[in-house]
N, C-alpha and C positions, 0 to 999 in steps of 0.2 A: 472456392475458398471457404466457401458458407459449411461442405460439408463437409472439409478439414476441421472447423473449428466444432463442430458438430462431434467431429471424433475425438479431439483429444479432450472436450469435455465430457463424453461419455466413458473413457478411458480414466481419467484423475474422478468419477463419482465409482464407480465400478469395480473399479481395484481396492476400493475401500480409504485410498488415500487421502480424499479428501477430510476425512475424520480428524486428522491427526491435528492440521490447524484451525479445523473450526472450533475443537475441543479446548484447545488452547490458549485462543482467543477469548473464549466463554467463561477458563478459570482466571485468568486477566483479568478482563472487566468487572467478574464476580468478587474479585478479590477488591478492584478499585473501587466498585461501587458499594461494597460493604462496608467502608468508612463512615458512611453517613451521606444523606442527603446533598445536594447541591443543585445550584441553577443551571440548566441545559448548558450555555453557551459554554460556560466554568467545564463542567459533565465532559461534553463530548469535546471539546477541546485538548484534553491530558486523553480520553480515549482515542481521537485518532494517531496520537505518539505514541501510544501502548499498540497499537494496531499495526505500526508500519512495520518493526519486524515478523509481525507474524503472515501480513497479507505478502514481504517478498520473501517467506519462507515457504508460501502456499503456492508462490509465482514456480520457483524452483522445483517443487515436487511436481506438478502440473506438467514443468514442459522436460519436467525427468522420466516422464512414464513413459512416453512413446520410446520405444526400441530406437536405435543407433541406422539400423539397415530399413527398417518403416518410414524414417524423418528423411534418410536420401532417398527412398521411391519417391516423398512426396515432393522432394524437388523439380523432381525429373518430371512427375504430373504434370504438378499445379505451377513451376517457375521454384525460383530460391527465394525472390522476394516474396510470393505471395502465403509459401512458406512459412518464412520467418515472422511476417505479419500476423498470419492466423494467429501462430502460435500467443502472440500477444494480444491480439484481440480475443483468445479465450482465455489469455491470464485475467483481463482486465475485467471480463463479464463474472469469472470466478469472483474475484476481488470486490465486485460489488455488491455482488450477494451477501460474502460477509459482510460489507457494509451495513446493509440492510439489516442484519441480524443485530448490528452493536448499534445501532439507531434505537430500532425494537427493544435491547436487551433493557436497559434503564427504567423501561418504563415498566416492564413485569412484574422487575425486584423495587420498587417503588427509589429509586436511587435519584428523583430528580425532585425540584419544585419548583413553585412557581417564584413569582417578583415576592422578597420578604421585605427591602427596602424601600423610600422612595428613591426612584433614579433608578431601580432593575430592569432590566433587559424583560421585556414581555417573552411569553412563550413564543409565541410566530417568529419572534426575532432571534430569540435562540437557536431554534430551532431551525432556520435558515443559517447563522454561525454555524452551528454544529456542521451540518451538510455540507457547508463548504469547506470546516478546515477536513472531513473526511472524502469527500472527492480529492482536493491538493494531495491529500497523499496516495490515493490511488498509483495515478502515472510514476509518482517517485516511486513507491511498491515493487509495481508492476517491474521497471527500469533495473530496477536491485535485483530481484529474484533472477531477474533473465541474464543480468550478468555473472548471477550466481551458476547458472546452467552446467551441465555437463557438456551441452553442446558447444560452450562460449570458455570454458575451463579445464575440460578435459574428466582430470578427477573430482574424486566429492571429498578431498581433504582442503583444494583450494576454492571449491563453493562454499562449502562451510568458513573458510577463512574469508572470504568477500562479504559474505552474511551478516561475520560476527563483528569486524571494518564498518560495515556501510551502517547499521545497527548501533553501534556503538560511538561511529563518528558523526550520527545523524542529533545523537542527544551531544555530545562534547562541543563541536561546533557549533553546534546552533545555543549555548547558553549566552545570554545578555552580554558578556563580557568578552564573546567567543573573539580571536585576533584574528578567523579567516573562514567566518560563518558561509560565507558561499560556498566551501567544499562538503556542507550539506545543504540538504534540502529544508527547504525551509516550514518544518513541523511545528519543530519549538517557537518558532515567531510566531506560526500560524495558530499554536494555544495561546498565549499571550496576549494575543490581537484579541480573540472570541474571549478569552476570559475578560478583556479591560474593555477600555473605550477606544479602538480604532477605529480611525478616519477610512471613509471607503476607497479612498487611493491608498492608500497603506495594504490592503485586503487586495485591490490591484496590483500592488507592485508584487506582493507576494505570490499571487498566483503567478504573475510572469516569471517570476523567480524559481517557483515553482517548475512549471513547465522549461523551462531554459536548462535547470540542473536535469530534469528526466532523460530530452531529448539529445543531451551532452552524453549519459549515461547508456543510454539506447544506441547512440552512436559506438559508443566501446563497444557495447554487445556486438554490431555489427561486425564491426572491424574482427574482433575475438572469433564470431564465427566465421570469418574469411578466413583464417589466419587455419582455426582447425578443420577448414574444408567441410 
């Protein structure tokens, strides 16, 4: 399985594809963080909701590159689960490189500072916020883009339309007032939290919230890929 995933991330760097979202990602941020200064937690808080739909648009290109007749040898290899696993296990290694990158990026363009008030969030502390609300959105990502697939949808007019739903329902549902915020994933709490003062069971429950919507989401994917064989 190690050198499934081996391949389709030398497949999504190689084809040049992966450009499209990292570039993407980069005019985003650049664009957030030319606003002006702000404190880590605050920072990377609104960038990891600026980041989800691009990390599950990154998921979808990734497990769109492998050919149609390539993805059933490597059933018949490796198994259909271990398969389907890879292919998510290189979405999510992809996805945190970008990570890595929009952690890194703030701190080049001078886009962050430190505590200006009494009662600010230290660096260390921020900067642990930060990290966690962009893990939490990894596996939702990762979830999204895979359901967005070709292999789980068929065509790329109904990936695209899962994209611009999951995307679009991830900021609607999740605002403060949202009537049925658990049909997203929980980003916009997760800025919220990192920008104010939440309690560390609040940061708990979110992650499990977190995790519970992905693996609900993962499970369609499955299902979707039974369905299109």
């Amino acid at each position: 399985m190690n050198a499934l995933i081996r391949m389709r991330l030398a497949g999504f760097l190689r084809t040049g594809r992966a450009l499209a979202p990292l570039l993407a990602g980069l005019v985003a941020l650049g664009i957030l963080y030319g606003g002006g200064r702000a404190q880590p937690a605050e920072a990377y808080g609104v960038s990891a909701v600026v980041l989800f739909p691009v990390l599950a648009w990154q998921t979808k290109i990734l497990l769109d590159v492998e050919p149609d007749v390539q993805r059933r040898l490597a059933q018949v290899l490796v198994g259909v689960a271990r398969e389907r696993t890879a292919g998510l296990l290189a979405a999510a290694l992809a996805a945190l490189v970008t990570v890595a990158v929009a952690l890194l990026f703030p701190w080049l363009v001078g886009g962050v500072s430190g505590p200006v008030e009494p009662g600010d969030r230290s660096i260390p502390v921020g900067l642990a916020l930060g990290l966690w609300a962009h893990l939490l959105v990894v596996p939702a990502a990762v979830a999204l883009g895979a359901l967005a697939s070709r292999a789980a949808v068929g065509g790329a007019g109904y990936g695209v339309a899962v994209l611009a739903l999951g995307g679009v329902g991830a900021v609607v549902f999740g605002l403060s007032n949202s009537v049925a915020p658990w049909l997203a994933p929980p980003i916009m709490a997760a800025a919220r939290a990192a920008g104010g003062d939440a309690a560390a069971l609040t940061l708990v429950g979110l992650t499990v919230w977190g995790l519970a919507w992905s693996a609900a989401v993962v499970g369609g994917y499955l299902w979707r890929r039974r369905a299109q064989g």
